[in-house]
N, CA, C and O atoms as CSV, one atom per row, in Angstrom:
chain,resi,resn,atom,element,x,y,z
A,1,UNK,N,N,-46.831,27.144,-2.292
A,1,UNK,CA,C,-46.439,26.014,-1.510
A,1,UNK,C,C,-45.078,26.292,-0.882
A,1,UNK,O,O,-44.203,26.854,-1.541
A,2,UNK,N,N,-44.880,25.909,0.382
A,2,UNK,CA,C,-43.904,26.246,0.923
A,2,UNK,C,C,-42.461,25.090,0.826
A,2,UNK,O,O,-42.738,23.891,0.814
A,3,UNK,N,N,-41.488,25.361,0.783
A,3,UNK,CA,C,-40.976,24.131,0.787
A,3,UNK,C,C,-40.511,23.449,1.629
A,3,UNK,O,O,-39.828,24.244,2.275
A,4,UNK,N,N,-40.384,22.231,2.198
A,4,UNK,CA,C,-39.995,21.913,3.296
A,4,UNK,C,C,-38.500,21.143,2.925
A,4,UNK,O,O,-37.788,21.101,1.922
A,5,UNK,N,N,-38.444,20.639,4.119
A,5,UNK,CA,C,-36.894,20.130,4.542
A,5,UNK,C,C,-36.847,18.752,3.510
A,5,UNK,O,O,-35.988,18.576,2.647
A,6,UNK,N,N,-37.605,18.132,3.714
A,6,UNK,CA,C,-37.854,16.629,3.171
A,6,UNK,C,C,-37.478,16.696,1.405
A,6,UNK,O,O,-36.686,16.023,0.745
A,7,UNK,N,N,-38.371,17.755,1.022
A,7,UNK,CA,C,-38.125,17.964,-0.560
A,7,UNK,C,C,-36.917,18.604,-0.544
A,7,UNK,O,O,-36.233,18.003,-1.372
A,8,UNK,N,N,-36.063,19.779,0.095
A,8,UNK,CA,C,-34.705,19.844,-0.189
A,8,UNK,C,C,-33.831,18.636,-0.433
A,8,UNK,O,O,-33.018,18.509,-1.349
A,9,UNK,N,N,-34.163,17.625,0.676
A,9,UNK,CA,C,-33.297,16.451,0.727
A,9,UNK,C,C,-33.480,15.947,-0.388
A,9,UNK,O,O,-32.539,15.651,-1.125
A,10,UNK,N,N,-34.960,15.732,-0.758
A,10,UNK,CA,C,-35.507,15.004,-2.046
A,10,UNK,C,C,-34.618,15.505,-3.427
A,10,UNK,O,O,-34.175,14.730,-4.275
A,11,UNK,N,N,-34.464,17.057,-3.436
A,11,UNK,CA,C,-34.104,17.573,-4.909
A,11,UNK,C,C,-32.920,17.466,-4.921
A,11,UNK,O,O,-32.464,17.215,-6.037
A,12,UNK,N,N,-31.565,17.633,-3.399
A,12,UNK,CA,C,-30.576,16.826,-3.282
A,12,UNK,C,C,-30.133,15.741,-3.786
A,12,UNK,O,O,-29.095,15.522,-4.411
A,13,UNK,N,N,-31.238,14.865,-3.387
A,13,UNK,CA,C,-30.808,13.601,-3.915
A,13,UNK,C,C,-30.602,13.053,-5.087
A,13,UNK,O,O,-29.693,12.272,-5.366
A,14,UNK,N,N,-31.760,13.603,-6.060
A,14,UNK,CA,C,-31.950,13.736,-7.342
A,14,UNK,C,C,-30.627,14.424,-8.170
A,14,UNK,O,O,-30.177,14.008,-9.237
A,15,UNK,N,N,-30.237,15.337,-7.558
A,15,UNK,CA,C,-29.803,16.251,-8.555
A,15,UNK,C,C,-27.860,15.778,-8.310
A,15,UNK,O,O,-27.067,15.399,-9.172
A,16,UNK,N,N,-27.692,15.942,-7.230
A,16,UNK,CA,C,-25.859,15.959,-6.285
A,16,UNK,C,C,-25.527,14.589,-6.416
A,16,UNK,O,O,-24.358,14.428,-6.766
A,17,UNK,N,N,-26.393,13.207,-6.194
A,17,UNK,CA,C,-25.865,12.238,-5.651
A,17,UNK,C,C,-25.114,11.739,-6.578
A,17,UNK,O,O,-23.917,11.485,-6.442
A,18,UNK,N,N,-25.968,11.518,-7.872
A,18,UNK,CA,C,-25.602,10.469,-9.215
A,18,UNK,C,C,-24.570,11.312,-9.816
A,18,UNK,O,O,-23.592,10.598,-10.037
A,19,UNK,N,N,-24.339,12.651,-10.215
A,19,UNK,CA,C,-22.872,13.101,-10.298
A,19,UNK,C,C,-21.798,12.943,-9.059
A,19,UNK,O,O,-20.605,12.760,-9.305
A,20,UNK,N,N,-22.165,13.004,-8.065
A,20,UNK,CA,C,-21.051,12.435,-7.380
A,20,UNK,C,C,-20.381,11.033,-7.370
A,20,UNK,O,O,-19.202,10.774,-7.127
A,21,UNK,N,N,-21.546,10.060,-7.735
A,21,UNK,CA,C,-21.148,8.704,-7.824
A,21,UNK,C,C,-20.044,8.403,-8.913
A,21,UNK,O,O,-19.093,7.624,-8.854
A,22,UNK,N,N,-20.546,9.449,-10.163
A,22,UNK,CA,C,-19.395,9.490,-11.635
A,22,UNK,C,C,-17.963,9.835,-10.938
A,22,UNK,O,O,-16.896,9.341,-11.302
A,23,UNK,N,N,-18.138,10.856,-9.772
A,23,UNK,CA,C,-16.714,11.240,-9.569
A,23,UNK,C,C,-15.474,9.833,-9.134
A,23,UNK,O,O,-15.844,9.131,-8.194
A,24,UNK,N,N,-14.640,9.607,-9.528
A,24,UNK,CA,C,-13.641,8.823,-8.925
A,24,UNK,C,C,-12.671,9.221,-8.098
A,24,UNK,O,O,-11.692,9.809,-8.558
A,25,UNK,N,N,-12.841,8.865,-6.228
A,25,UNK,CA,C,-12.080,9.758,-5.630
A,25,UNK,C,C,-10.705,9.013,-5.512
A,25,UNK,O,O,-9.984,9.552,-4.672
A,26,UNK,N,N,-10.166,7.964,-6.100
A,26,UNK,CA,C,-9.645,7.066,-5.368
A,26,UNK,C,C,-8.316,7.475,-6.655
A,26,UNK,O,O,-8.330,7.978,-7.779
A,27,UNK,N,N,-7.039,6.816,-5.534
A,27,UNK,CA,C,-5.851,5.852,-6.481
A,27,UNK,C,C,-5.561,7.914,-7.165
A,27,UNK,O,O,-5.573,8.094,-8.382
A,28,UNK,N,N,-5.399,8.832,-6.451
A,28,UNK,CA,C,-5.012,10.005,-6.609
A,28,UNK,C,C,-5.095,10.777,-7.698
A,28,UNK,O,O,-4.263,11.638,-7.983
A,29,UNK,N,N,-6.453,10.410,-8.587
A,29,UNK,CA,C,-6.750,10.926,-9.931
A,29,UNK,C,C,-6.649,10.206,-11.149
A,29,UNK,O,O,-7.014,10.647,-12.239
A,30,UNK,N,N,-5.969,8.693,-10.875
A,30,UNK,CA,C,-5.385,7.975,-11.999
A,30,UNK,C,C,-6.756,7.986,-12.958
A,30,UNK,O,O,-7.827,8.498,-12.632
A,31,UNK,N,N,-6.491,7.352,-14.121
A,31,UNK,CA,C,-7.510,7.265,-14.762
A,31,UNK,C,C,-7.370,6.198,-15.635
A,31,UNK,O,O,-6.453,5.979,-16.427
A,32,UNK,N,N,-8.671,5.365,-15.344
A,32,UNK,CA,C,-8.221,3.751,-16.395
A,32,UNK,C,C,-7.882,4.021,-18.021
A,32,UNK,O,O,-8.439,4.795,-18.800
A,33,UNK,N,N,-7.033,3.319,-18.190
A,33,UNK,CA,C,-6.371,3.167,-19.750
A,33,UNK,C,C,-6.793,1.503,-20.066
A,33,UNK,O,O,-7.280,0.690,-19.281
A,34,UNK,N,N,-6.259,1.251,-22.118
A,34,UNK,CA,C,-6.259,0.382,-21.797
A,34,UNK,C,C,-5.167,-0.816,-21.965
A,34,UNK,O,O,-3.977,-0.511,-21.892
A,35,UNK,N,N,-5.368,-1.543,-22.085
A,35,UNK,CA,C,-4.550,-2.969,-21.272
A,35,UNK,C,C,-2.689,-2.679,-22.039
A,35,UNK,O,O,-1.674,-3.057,-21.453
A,36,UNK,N,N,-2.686,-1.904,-23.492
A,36,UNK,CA,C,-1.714,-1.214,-24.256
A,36,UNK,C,C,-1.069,-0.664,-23.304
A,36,UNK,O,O,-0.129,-1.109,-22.646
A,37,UNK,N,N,-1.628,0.372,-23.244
A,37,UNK,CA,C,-0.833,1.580,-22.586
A,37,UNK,C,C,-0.610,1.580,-21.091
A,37,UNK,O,O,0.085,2.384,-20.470
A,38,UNK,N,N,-1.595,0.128,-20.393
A,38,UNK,CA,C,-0.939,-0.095,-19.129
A,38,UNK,C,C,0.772,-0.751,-19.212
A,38,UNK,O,O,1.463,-0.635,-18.200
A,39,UNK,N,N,1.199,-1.234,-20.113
A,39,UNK,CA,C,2.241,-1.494,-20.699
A,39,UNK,C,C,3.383,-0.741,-20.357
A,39,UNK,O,O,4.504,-1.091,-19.989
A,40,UNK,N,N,2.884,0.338,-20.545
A,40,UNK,CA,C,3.929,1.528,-20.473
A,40,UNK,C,C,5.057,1.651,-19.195
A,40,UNK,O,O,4.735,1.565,-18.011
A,41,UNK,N,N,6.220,1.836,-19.607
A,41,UNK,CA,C,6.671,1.642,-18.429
A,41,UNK,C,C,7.208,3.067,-17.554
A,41,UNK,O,O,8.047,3.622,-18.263
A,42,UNK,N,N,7.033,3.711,-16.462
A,42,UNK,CA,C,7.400,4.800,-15.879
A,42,UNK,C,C,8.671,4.470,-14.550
A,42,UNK,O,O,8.936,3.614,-13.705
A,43,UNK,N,N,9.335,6.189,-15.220
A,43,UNK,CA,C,10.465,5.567,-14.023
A,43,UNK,C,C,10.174,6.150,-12.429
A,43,UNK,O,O,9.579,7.175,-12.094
A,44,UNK,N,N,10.780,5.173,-11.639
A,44,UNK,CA,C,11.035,5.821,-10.274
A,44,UNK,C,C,12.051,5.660,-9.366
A,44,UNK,O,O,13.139,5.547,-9.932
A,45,UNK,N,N,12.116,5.593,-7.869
A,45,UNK,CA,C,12.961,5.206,-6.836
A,45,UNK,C,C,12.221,4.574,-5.943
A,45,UNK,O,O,11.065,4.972,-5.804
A,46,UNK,N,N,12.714,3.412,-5.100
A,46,UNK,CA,C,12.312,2.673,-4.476
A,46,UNK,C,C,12.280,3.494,-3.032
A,46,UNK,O,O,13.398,3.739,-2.580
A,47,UNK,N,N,11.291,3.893,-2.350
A,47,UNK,CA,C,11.595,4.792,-1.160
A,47,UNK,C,C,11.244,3.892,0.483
A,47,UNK,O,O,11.623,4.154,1.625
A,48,UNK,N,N,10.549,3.007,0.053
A,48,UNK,CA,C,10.738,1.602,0.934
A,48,UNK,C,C,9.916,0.615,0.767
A,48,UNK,O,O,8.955,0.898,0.052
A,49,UNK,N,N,9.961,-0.829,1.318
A,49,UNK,CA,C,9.716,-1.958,0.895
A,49,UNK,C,C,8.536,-2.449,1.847
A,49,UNK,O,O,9.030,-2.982,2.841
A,50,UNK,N,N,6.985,-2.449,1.882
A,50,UNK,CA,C,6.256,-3.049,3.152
A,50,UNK,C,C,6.274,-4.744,2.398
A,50,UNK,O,O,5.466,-5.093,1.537
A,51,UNK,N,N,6.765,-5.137,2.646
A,51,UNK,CA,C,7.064,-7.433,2.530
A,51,UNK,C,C,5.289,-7.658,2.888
A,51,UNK,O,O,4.353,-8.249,2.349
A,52,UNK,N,N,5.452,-6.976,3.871
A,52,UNK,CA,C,3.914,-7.678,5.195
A,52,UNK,C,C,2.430,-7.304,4.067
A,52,UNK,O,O,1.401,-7.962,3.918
A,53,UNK,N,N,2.703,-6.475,3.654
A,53,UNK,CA,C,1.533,-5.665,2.403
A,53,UNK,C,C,1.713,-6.056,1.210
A,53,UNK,O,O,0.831,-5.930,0.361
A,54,UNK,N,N,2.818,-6.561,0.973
A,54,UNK,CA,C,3.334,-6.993,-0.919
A,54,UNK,C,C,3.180,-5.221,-1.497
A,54,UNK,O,O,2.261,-5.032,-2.294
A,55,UNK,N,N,3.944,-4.131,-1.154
A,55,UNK,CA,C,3.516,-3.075,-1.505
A,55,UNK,C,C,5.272,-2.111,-1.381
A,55,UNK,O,O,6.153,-2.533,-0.632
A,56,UNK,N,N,5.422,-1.103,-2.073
A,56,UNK,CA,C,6.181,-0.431,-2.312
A,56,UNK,C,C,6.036,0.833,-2.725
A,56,UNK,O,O,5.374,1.184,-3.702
A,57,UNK,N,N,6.849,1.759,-1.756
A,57,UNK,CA,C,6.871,3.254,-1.825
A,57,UNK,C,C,7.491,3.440,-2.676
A,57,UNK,O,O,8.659,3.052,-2.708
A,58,UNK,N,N,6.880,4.144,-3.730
A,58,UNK,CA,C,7.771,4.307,-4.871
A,58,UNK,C,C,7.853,5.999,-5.381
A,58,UNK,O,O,6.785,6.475,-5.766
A,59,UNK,N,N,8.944,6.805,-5.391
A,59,UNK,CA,C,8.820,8.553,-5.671
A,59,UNK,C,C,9.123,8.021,-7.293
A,59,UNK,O,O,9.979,7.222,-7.673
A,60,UNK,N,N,7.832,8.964,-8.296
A,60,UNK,CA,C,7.934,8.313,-9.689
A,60,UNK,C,C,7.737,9.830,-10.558
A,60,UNK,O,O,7.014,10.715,-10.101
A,61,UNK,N,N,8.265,9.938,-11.479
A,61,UNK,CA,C,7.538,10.902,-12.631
A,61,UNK,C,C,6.184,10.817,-12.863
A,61,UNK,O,O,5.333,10.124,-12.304
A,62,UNK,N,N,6.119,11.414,-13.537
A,62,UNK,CA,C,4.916,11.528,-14.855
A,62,UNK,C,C,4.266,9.603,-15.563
A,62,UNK,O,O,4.587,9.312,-16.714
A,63,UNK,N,N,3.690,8.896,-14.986
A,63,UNK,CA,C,2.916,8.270,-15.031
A,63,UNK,C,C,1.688,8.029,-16.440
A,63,UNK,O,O,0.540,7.605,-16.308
A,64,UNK,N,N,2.387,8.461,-17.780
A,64,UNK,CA,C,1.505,8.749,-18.637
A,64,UNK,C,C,0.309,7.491,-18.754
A,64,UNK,O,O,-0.895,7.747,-18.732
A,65,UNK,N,N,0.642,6.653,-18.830
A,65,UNK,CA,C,-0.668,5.302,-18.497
A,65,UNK,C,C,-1.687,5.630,-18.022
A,65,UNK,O,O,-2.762,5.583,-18.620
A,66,UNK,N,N,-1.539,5.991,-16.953
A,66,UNK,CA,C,-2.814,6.562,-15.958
A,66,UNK,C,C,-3.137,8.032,-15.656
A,66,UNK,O,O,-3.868,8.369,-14.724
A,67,UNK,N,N,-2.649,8.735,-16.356
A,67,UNK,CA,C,-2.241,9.827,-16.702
A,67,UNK,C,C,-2.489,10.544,-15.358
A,67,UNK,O,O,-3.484,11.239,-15.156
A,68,UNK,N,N,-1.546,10.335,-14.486
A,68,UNK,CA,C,-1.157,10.419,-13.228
A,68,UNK,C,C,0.626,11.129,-12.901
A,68,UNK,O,O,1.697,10.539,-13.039
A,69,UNK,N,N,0.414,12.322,-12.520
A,69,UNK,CA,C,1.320,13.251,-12.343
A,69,UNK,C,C,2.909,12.572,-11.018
A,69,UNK,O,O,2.914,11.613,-10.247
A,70,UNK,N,N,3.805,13.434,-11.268
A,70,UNK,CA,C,4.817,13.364,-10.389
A,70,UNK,C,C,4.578,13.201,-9.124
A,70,UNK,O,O,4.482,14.290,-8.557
A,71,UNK,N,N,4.413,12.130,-8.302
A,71,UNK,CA,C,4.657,12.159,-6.505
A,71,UNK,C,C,5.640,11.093,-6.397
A,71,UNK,O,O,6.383,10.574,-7.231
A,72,UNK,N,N,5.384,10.830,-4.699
A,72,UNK,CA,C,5.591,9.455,-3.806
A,72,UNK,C,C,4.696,9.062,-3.390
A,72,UNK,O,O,4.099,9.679,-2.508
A,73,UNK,N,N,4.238,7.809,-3.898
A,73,UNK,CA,C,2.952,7.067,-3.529
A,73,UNK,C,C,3.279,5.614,-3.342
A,73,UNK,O,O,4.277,5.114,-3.861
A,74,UNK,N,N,2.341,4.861,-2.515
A,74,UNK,CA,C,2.716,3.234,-2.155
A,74,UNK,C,C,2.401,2.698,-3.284
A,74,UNK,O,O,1.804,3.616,-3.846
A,75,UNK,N,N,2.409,1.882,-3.935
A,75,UNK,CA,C,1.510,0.626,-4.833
A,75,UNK,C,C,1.914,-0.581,-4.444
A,75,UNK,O,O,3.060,-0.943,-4.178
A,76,UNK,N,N,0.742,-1.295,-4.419
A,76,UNK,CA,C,0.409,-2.740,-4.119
A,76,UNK,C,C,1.032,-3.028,-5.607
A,76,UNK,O,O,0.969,-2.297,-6.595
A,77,UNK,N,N,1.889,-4.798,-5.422
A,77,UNK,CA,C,2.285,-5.609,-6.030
A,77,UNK,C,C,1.448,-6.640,-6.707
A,77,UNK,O,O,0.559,-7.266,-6.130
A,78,UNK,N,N,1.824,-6.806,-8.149
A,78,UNK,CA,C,0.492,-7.703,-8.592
A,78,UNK,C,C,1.086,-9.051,-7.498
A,78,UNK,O,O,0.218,-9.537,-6.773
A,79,UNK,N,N,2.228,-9.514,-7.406
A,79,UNK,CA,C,2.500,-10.781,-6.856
A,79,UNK,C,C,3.934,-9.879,-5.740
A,79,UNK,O,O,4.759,-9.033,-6.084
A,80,UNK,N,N,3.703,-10.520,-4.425
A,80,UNK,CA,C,4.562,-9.788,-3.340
A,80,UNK,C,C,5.772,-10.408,-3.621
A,80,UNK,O,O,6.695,-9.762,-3.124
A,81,UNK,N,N,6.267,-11.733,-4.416
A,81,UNK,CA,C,7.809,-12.049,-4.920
A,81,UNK,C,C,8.259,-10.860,-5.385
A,81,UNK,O,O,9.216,-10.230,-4.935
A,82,UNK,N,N,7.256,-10.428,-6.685
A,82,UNK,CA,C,8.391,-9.249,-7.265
A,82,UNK,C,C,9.353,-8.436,-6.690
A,82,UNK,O,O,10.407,-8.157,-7.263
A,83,UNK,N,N,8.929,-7.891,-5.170
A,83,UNK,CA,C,9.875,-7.085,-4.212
A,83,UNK,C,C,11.423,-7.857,-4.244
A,83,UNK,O,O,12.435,-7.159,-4.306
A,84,UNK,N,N,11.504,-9.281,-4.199
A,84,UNK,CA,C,12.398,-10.233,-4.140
A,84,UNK,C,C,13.759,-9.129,-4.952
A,84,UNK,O,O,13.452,-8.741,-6.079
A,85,UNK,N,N,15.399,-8.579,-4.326
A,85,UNK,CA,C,16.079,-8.054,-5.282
A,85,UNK,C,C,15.918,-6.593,-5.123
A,85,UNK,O,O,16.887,-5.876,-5.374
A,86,UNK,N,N,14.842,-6.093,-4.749
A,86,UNK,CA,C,14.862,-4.765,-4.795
A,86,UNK,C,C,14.655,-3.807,-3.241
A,86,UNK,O,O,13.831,-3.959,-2.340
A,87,UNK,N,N,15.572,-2.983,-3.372
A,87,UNK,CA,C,16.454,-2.255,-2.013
A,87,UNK,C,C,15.888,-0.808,-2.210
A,87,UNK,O,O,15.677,-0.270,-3.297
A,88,UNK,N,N,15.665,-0.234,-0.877
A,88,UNK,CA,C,15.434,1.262,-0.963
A,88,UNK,C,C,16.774,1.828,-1.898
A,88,UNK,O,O,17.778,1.172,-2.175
A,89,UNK,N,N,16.409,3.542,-2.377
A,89,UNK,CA,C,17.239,3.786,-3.365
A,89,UNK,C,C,17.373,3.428,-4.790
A,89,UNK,O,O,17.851,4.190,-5.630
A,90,UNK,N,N,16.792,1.858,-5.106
A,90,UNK,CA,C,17.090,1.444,-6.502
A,90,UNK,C,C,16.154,2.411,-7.517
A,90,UNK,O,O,14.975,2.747,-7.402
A,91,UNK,N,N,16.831,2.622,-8.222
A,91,UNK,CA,C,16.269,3.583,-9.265
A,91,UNK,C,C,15.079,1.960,-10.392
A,91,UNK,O,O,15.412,0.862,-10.838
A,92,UNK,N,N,14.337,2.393,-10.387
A,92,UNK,CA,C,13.355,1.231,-11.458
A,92,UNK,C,C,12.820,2.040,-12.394
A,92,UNK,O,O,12.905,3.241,-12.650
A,93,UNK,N,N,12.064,0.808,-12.996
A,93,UNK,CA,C,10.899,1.120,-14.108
A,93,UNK,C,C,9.901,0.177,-13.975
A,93,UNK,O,O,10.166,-1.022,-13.884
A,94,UNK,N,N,8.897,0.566,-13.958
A,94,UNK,CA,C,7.812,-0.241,-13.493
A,94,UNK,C,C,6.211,0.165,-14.523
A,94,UNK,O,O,5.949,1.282,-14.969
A,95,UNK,N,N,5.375,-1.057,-14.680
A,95,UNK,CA,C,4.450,-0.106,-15.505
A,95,UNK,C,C,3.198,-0.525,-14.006
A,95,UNK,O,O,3.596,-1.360,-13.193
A,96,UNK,N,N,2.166,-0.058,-13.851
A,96,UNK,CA,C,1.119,0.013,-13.144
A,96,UNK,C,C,-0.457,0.264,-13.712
A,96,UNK,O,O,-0.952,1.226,-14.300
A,97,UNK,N,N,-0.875,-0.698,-13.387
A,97,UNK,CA,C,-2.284,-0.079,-14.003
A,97,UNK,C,C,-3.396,-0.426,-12.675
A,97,UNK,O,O,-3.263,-1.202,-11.729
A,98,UNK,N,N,-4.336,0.338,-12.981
A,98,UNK,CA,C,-5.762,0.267,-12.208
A,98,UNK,C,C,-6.217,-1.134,-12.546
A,98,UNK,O,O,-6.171,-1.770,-13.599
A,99,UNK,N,N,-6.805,-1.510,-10.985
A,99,UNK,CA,C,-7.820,-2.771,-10.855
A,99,UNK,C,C,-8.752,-2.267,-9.819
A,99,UNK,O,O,-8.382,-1.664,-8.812
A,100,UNK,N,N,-9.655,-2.471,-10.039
A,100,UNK,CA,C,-10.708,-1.474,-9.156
A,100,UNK,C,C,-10.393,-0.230,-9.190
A,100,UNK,O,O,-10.204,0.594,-10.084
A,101,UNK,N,N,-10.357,-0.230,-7.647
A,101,UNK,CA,C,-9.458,1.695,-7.067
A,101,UNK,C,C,-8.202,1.327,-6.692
A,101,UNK,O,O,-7.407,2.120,-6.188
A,102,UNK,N,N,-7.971,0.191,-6.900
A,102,UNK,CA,C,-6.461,0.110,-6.660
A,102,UNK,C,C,-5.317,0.152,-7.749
A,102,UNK,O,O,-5.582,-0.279,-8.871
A,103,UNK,N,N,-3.867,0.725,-7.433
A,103,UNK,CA,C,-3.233,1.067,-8.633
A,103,UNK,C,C,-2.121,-0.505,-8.246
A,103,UNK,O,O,-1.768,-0.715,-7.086
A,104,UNK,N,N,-1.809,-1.218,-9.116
A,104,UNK,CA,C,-1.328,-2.401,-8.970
A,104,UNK,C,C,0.119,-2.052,-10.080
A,104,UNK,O,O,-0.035,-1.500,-11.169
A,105,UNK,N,N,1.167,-2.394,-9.669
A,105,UNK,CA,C,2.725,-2.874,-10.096
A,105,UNK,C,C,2.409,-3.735,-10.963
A,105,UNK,O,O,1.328,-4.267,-10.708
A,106,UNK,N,N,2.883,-4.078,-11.848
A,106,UNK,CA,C,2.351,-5.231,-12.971
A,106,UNK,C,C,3.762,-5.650,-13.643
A,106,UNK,O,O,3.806,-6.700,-14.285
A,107,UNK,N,N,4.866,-4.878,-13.511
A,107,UNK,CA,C,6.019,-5.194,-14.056
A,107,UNK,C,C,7.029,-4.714,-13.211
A,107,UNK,O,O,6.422,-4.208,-12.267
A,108,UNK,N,N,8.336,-4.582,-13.012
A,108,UNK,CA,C,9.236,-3.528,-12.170
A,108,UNK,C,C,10.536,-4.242,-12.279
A,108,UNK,O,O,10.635,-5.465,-12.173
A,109,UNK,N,N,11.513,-3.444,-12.490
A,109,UNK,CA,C,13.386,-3.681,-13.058
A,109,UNK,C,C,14.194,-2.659,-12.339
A,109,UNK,O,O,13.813,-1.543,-11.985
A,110,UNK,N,N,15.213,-3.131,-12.197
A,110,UNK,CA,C,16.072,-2.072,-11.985
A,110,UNK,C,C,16.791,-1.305,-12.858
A,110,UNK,O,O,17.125,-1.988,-13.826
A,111,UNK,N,N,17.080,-0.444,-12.910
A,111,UNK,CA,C,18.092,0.310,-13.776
A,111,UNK,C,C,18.867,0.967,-13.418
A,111,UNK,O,O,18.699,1.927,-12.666
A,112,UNK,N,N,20.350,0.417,-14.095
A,112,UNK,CA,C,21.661,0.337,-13.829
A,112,UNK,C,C,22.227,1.565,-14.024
A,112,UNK,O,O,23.434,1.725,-13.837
């Protein structure tokens, strides 16, 4: 029997799709923890403020919660007041955890 195009697609589908669906491409590798260790608090710098988004550029360490490595990445604010007080430059601590694919601010301070 020869094989045609249709059954490639077919054994494709079967075989590629449903491991790809397991993959999580989102929120830069984070990985859900739970509600404990979202607790955790990681430090960073405030690298700027979007008000209009409730969201903040933040350059951070090592992220052990989400066990999410050293960058500069945005995160959305659980509530857009929290920004209220805080200036590019401020050095913080903030803990963040996953809600969906999104990585959400859940706490954030300055440090002096």
């Amino acid at each position: 029997m020869k094989p045609t195009p249709l059954l490639a697609v077919a054994l494709f589908a079967a075989t590629a799709l449903p491991a790809m669906a397991q993959h999580n491409h989102g929120a830069h590798g984070a990985k859900p923890v739970t509600t404990a260790a979202a607790e955790e608090m990681a430090d960073g710098e405030i690298r700027n403020i979007d008000a209009a988004k409730g969201a903040l550029l933040i350059k951070h360490g090592v992220i052990k919660s989400i066990n999410m490595g050293a960058m500069t990445m945005e995160f959305k604010l659980k509530d857009a007041a929290m920004a209220a007080g805080l200036n590019k430059g401020d050095k913080v601590r903030f803990a963040v955890e996953m809600q969906g694919q999104n990585l959400i601010v859940t706490k954030i301070q300055k440090v002096k």
